[in-house]
ZASE-386597 format. One record per residue (C-alpha): residue number from 0; x, y, z; residue in one letter. Coordinates in Angstrom, 2 decimals. Example, Ala and Ser with C-alpha at 12.3 -4.5 7.8 and 13.67 -1.06 7.14 Angstrom:
// residues 2
@pos: 0&X: 12.30&Y: -4.50&Z: 7.80&code: A $
@pos: 1&X: 13.67&Y: -1.06&Z: 7.14&code: S $
//
This chain:
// residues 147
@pos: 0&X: -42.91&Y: -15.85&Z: 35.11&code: X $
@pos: 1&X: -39.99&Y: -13.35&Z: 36.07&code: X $
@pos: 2&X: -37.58&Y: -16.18&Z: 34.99&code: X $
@pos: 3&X: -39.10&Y: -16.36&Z: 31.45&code: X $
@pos: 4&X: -39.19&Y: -12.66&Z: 31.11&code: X $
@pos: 5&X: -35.32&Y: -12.40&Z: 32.07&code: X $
@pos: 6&X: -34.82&Y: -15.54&Z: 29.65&code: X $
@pos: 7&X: -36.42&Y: -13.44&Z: 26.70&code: X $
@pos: 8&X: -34.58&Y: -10.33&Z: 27.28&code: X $
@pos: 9&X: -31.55&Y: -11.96&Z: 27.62&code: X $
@pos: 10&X: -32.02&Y: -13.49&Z: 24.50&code: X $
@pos: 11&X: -33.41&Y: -10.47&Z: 22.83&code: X $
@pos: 12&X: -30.09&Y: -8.25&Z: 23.71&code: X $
@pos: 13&X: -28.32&Y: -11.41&Z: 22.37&code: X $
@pos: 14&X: -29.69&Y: -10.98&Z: 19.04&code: X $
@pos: 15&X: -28.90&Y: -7.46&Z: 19.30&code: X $
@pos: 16&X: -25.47&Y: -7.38&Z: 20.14&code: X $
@pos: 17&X: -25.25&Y: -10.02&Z: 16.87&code: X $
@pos: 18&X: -26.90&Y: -7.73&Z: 15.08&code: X $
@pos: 19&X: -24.56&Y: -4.85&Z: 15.66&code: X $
@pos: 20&X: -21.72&Y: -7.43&Z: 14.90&code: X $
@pos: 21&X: -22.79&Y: -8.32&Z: 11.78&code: X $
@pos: 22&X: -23.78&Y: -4.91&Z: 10.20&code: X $
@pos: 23&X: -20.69&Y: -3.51&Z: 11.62&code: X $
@pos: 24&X: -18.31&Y: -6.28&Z: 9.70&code: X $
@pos: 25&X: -20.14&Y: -5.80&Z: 6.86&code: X $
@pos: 26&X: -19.66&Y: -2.00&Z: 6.98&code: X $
@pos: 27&X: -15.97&Y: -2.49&Z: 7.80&code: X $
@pos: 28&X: -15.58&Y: -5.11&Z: 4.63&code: X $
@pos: 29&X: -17.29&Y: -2.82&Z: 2.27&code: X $
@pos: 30&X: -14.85&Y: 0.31&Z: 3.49&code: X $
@pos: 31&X: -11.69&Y: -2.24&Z: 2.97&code: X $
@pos: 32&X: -12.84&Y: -2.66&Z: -0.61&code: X $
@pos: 33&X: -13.28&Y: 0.54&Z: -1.38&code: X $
@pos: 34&X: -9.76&Y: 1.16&Z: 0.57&code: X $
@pos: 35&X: -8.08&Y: -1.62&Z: -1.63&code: X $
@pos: 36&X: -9.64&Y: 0.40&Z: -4.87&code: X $
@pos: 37&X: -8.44&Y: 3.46&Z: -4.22&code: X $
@pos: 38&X: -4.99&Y: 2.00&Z: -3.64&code: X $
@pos: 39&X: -5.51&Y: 0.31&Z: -7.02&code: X $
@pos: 40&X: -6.12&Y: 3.64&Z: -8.56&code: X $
@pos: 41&X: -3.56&Y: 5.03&Z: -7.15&code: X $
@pos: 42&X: -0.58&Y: 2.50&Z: -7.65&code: X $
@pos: 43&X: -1.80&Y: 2.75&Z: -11.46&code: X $
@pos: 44&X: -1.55&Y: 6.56&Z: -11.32&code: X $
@pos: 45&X: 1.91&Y: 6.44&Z: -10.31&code: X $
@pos: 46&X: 2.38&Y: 4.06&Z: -13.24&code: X $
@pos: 47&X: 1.31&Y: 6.41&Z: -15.52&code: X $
@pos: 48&X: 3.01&Y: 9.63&Z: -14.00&code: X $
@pos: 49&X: 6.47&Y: 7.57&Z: -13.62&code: X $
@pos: 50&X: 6.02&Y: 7.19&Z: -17.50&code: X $
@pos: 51&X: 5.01&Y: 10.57&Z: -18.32&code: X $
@pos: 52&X: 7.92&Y: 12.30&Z: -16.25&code: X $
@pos: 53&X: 10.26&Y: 9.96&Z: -18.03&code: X $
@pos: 54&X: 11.90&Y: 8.24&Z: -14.38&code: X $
@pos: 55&X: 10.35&Y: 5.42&Z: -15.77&code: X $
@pos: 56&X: 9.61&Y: 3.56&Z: -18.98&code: X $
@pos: 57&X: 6.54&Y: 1.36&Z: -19.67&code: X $
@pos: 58&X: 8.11&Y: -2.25&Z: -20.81&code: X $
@pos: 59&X: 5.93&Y: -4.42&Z: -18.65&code: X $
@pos: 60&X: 7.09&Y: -4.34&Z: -15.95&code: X $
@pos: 61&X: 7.91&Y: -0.51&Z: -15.48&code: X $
@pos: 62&X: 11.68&Y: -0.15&Z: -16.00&code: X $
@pos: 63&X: 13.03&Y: 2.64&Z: -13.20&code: X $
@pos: 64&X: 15.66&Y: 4.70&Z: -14.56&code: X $
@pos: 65&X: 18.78&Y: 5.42&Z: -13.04&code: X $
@pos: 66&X: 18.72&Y: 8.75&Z: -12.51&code: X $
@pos: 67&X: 15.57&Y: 8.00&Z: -10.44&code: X $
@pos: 68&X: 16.97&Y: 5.32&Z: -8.50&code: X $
@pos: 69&X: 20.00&Y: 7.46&Z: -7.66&code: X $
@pos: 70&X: 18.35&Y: 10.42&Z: -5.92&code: X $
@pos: 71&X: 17.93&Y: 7.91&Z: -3.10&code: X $
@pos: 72&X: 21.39&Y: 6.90&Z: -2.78&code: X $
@pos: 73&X: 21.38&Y: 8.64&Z: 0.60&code: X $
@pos: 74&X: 18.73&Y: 6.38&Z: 2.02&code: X $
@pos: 75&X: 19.17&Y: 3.11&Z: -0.18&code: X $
@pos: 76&X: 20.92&Y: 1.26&Z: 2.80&code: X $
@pos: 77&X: 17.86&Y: 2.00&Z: 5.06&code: X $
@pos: 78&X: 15.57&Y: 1.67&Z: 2.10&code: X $
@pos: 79&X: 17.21&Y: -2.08&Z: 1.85&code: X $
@pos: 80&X: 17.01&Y: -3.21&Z: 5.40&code: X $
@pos: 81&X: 13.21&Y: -2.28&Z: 5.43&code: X $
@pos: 82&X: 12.93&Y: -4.85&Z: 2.52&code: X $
@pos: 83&X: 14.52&Y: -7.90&Z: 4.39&code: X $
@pos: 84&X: 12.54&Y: -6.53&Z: 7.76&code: X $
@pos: 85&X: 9.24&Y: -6.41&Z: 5.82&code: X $
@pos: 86&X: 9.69&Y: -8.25&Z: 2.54&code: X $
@pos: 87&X: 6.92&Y: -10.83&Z: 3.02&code: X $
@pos: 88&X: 3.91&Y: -8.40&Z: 3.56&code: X $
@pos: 89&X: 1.35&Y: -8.17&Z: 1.07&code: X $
@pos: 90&X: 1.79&Y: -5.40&Z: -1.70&code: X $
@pos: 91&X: -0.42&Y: -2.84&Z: -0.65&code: X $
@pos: 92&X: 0.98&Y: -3.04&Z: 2.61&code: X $
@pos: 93&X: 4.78&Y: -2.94&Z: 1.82&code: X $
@pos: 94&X: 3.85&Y: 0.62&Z: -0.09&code: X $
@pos: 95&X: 2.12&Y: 2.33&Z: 2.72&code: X $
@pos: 96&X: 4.59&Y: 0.93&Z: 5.56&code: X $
@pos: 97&X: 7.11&Y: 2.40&Z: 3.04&code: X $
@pos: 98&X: 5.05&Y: 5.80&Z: 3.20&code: X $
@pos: 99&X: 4.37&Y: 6.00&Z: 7.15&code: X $
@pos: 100&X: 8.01&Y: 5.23&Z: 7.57&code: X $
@pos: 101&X: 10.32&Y: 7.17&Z: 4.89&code: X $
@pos: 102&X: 7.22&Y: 9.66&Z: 3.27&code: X $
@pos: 103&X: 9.10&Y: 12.93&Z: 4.46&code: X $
@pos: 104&X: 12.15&Y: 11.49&Z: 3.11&code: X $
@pos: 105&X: 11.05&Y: 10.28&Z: -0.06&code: X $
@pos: 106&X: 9.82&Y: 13.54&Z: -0.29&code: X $
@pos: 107&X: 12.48&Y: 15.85&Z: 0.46&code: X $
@pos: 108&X: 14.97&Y: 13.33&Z: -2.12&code: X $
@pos: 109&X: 12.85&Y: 12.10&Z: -4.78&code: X $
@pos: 110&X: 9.62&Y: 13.50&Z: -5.02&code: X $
@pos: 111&X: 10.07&Y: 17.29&Z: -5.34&code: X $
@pos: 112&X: 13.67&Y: 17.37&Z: -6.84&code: X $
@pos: 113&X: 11.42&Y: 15.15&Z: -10.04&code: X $
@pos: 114&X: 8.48&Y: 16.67&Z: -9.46&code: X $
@pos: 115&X: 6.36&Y: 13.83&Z: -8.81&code: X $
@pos: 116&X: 2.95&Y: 13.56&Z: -6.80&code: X $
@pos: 117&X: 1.14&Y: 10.91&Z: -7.79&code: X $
@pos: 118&X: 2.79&Y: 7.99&Z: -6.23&code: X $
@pos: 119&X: 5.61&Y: 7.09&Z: -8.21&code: X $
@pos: 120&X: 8.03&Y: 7.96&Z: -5.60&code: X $
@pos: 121&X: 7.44&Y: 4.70&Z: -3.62&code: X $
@pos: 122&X: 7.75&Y: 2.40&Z: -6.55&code: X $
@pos: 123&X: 10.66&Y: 3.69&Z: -6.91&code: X $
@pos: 124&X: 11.59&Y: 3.73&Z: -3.20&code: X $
@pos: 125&X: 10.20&Y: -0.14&Z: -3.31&code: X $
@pos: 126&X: 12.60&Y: -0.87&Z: -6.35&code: X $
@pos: 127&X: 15.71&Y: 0.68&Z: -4.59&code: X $
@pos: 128&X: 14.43&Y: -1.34&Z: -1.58&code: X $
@pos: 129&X: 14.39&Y: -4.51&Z: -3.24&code: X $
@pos: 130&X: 17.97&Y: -3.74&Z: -5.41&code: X $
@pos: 131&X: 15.52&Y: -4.40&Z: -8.30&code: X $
@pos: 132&X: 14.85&Y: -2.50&Z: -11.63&code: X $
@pos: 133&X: 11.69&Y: -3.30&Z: -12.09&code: X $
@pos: 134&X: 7.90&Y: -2.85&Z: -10.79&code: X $
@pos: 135&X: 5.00&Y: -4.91&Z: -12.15&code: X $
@pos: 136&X: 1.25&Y: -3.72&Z: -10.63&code: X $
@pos: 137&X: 0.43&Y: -7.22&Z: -10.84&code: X $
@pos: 138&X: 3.01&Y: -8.19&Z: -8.34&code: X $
@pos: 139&X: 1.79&Y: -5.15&Z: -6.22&code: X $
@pos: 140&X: -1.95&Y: -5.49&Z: -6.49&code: X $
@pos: 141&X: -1.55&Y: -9.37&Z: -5.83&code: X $
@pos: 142&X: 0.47&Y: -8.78&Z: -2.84&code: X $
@pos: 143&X: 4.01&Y: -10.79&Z: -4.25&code: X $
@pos: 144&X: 6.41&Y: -7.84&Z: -3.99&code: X $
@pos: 145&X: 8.78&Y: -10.64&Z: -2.37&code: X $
@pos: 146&X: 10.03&Y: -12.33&Z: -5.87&code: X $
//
C-alpha cells in the first residue's frame, strides 16, 4: 500500500513539474512575440525618422546618404569586421548585437551630431557595416541582412 502511495505521488509531482514546463514555454513564447513586435515597430520607426531627418531617402529600399554614412568613418573598419564576424545572424539579431557592442559609439558619432533617436543610427551603422547603400525592413524583419 506504501508502494502505491509513493507510485501516485511520484507521478503526481511528474505532472506537475510538466505542468510548470509547459505554462512557462508558453509564457516565454508569448513574451518573444511581443519582443519581435516591438522590434518591428521600432526598425519601422527608424525608417520613418531616417526619412524625415533627410540621412535617408525612402526609394524602397531606404537609400543612406553620404553625409550619414560618413560620420562613422572613424569606426567603419570595426563596423566592417563585425559584419564578416556576425553576418549570418538573423536580422533582429545583427541590430541589437550592433547596439550592445558599438551603442555608445554610435551615439557619440552619429546619433547626436544628426539628432536622431529613434533607431536610425544602426541602419545606418548596419549599412556602413555591410559597405552597402541600402536597407530594406524586409531583409531585416525576415532575418537576410547577409545578401
Amino acid at each position: 500500500m506504501v508502494e502505491i502511495a509513493a507510485y501516485g505521488s511520484l507521478v503526481m509531482s511528474g505532472v506537475s513539474v510538466l505542468s510548470v514546463i509547459y505554462f512557462g514555454a508558453v509564457k516565454i513564447a508569448k513574451l518573444e512575440v511581443k519582443v519581435d513586435t516591438l522590434w518591428d515597430f521600432q526598425m519601422r520607426r527608424a525608417f520613418s525618422e531616417a526619412v524625415s531627418t533627410g540621412v535617408a531617402t525612402m526609394n524602397s529600399p531606404l537609400q543612406i546618404t553620404e553625409k550619414a554614412k560618413h560620420k562613422l568613418d572613424p569606426m567603419k573598419v570595426e563596423l566592417q569586421q563585425f559584419w564578416e564576424e556576425n553576418k549570418t545572424l538573423p536580422g533582429i539579431d545583427i541590430i541589437m548585437k550592433l547596439e550592445s557592442k558599438f551603442g555608445d559609439q554610435i551615439l557619440k558619432e552619429l546619433c547626436i551630431p544628426l539628432g536622431l533617436s529613434h533607431g536610425s543610427c544602426l541602419l545606418i551603422a548596419l549599412a556602413v557595416a555591410k559597405g552597402v547603400d541600402t536597407i530594406n525592413l524586409d531583409e531585416i524583419k525576415s532575418g537576410l541582412v547577409y545578401h
